[in-house]
PyMOL commands that place a pseudoatom at each C-alpha (Angstrom):
pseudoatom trace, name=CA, resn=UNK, resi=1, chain=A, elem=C, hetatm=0, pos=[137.813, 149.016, 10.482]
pseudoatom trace, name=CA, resn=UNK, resi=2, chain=A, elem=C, hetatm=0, pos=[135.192, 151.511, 10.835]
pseudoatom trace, name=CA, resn=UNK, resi=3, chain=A, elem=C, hetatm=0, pos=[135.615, 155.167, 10.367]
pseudoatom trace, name=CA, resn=UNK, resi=4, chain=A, elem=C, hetatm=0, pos=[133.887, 158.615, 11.624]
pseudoatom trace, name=CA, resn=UNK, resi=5, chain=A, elem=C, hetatm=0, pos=[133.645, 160.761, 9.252]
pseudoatom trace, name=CA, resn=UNK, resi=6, chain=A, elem=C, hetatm=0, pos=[133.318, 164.707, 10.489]
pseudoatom trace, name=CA, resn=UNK, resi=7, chain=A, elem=C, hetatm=0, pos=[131.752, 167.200, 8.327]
pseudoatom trace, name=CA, resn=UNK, resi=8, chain=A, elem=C, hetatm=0, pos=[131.346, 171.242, 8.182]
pseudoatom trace, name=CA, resn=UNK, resi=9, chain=A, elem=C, hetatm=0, pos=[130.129, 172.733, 4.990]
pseudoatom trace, name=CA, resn=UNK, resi=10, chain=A, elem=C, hetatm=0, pos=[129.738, 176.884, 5.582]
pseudoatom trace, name=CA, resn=UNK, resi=11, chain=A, elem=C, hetatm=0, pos=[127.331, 178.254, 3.651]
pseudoatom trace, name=CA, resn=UNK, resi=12, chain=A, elem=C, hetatm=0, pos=[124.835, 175.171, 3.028]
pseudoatom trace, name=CA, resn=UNK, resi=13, chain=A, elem=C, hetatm=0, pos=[121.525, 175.451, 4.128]
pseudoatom trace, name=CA, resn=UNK, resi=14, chain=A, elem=C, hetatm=0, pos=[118.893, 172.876, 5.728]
pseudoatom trace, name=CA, resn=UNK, resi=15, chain=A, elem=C, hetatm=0, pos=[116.771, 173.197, 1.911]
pseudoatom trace, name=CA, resn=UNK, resi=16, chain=A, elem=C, hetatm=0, pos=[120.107, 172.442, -0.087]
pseudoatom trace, name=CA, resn=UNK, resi=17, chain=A, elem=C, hetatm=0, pos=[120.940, 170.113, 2.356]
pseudoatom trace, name=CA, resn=UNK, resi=18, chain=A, elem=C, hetatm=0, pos=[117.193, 168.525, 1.413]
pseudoatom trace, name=CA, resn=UNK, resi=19, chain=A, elem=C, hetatm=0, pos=[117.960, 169.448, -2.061]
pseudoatom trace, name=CA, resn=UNK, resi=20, chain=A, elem=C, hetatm=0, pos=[120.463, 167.052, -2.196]
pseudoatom trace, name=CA, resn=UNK, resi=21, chain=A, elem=C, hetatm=0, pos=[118.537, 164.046, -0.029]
pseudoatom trace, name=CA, resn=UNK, resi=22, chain=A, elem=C, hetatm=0, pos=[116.243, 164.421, -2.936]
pseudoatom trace, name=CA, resn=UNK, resi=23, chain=A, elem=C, hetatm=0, pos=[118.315, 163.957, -5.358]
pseudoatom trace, name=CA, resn=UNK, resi=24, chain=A, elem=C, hetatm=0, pos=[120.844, 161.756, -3.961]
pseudoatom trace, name=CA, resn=UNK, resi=25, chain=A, elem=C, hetatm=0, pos=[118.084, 159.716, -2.270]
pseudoatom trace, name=CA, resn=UNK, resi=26, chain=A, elem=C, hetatm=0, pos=[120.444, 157.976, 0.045]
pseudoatom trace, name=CA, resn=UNK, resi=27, chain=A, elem=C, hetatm=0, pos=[117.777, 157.024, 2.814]
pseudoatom trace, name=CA, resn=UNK, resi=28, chain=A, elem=C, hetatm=0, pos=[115.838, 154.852, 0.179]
pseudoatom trace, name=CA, resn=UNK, resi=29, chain=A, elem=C, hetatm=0, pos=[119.340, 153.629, -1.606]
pseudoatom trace, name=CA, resn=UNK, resi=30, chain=A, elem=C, hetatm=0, pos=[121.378, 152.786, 1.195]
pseudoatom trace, name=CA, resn=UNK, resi=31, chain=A, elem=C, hetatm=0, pos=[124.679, 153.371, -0.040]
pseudoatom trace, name=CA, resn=UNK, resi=32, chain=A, elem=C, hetatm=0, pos=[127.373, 150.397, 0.288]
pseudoatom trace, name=CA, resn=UNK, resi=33, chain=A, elem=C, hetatm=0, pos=[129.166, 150.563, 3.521]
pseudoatom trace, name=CA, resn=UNK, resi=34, chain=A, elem=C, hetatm=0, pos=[127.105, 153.438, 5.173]
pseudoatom trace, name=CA, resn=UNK, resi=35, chain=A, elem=C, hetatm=0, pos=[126.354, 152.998, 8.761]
pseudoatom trace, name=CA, resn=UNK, resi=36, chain=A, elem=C, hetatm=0, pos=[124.619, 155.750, 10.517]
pseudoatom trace, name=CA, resn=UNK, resi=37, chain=A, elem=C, hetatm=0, pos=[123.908, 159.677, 9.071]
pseudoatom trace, name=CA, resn=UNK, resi=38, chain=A, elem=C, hetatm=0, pos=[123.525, 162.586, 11.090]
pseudoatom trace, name=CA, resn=UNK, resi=39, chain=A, elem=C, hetatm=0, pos=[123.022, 166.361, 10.296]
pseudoatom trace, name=CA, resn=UNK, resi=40, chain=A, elem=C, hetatm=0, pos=[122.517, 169.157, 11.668]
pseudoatom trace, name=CA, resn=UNK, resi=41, chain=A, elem=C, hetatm=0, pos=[122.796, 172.969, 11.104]
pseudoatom trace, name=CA, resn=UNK, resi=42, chain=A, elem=C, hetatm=0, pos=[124.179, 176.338, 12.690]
pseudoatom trace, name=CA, resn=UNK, resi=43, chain=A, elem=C, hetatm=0, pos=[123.291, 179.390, 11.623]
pseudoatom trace, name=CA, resn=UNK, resi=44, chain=A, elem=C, hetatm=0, pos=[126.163, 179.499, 9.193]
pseudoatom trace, name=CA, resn=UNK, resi=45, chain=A, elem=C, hetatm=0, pos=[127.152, 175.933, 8.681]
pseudoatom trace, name=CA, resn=UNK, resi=46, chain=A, elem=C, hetatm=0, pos=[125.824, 172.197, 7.921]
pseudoatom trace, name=CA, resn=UNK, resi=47, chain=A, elem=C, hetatm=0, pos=[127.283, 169.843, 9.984]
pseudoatom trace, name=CA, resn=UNK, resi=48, chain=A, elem=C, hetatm=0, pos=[127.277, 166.033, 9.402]
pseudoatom trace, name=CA, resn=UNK, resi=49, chain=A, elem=C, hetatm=0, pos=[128.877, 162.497, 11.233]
pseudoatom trace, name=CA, resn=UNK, resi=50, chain=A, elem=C, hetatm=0, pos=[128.760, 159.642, 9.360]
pseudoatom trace, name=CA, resn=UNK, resi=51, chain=A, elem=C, hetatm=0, pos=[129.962, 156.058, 10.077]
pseudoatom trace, name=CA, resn=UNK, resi=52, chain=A, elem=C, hetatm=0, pos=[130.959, 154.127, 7.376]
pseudoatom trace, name=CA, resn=UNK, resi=53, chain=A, elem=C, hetatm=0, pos=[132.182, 150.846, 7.308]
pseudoatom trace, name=CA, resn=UNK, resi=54, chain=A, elem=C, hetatm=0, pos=[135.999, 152.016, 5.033]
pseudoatom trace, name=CA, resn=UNK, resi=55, chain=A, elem=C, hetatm=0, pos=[136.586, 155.525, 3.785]
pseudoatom trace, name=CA, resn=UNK, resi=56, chain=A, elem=C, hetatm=0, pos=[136.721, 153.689, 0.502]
pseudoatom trace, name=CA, resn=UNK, resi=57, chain=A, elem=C, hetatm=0, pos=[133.193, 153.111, 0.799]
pseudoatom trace, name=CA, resn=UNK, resi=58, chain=A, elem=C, hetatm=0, pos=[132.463, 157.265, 1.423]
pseudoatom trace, name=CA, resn=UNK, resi=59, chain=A, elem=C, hetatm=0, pos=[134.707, 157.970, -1.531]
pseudoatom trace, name=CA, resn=UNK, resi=60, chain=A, elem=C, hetatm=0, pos=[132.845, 155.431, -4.045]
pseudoatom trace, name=CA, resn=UNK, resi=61, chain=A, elem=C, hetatm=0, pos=[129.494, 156.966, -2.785]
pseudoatom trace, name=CA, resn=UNK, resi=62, chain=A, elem=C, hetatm=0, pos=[131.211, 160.220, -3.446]
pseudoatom trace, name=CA, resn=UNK, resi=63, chain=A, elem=C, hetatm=0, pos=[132.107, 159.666, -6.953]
pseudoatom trace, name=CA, resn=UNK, resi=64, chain=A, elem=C, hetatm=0, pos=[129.586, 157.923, -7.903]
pseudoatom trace, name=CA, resn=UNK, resi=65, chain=A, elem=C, hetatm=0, pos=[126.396, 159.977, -6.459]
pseudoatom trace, name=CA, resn=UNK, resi=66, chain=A, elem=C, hetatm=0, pos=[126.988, 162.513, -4.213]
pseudoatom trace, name=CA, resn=UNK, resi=67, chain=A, elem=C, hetatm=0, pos=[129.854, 164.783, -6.119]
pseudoatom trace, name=CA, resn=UNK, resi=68, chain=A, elem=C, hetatm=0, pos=[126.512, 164.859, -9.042]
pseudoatom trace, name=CA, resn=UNK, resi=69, chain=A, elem=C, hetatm=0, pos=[123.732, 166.338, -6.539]
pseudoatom trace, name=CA, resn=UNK, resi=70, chain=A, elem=C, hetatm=0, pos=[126.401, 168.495, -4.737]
pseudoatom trace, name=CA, resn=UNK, resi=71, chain=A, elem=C, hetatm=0, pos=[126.932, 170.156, -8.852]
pseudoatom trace, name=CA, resn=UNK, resi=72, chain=A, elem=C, hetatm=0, pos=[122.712, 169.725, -9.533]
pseudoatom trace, name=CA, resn=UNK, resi=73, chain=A, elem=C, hetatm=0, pos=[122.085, 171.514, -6.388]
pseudoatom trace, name=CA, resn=UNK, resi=74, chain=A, elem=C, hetatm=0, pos=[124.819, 174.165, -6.828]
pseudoatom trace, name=CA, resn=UNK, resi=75, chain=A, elem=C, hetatm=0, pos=[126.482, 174.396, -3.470]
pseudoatom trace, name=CA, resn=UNK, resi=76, chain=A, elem=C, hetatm=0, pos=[129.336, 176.832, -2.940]
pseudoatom trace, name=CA, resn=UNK, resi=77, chain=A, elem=C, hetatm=0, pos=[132.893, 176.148, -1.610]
pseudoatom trace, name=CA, resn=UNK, resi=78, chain=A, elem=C, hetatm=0, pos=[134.396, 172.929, -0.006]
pseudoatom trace, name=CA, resn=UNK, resi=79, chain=A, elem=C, hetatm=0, pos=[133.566, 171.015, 3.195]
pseudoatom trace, name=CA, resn=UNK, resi=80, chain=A, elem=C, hetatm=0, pos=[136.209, 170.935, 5.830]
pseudoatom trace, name=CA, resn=UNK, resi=81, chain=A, elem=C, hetatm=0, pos=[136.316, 166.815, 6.196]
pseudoatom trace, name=CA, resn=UNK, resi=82, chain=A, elem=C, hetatm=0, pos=[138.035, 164.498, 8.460]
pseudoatom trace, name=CA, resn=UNK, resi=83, chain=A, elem=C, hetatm=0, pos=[137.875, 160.887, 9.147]
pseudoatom trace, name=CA, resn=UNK, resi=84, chain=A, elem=C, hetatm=0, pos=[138.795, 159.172, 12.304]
pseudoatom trace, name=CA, resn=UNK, resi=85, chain=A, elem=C, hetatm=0, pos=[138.733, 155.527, 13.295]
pseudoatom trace, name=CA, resn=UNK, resi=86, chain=A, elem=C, hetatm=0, pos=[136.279, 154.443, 14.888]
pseudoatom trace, name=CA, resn=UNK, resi=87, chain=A, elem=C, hetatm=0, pos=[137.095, 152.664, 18.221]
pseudoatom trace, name=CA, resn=UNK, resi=88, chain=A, elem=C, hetatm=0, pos=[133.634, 151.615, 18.513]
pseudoatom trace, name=CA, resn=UNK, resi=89, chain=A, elem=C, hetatm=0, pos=[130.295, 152.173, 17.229]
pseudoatom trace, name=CA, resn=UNK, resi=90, chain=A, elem=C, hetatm=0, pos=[126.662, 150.938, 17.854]
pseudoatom trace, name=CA, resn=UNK, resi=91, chain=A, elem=C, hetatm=0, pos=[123.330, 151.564, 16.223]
pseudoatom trace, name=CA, resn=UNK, resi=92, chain=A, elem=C, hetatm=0, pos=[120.074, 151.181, 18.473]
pseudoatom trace, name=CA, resn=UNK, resi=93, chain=A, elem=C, hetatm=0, pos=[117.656, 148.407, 16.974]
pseudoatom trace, name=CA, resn=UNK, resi=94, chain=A, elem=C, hetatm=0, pos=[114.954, 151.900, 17.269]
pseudoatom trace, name=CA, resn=UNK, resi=95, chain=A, elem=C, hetatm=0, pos=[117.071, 153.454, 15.334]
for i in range(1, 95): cmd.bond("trace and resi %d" % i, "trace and resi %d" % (i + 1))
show_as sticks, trace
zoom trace
């Protein structure tokens, strides 16, 4: 089953958040399992709702290439982070 995963990160900015696209480069690597990415920023917080096909599949990517950028790009603290099943989800084709 599906899951939503709901970010907040306080502190990280759009150009860490870029930081890390760069070095994570998850757009042009799809990692296994992802689904749909979206983030967005407050004056004092990054905020970001993924889908992803398990929560496995997050934590793998998380291991594997995402807990190394967050450590290259030297962001602060810990994300608050929750995941939720999804009852249903759906991409559009323009997407």
């Amino acid at each position: 089953m599906a899951v939503v995963l709901s970010l907040r990160w306080a502190g990280v900015t759009p150009e860490q958040y870029d930081a890390m696209l760069a070095a994570v480069r998850w757009e042009e690597r799809v990692p296994d399992g992802l689904v749909l990415h979206v983030a967005w920023f407050e004056p004092d917080a990054m905020h970001v709702t993924d889908v992803w096909n398990t929560e496995e599949d997050f934590q793998r990517f998380f291991a594997a290439r995402l807990a190394p950028a967050v450590q290259e790009v030297g962001l602060a603290g810990q994300p608050e982070v929750r995941f939720s099943p999804a009852h249903r989800h759906y991409v559009a084709q323009a997407a």
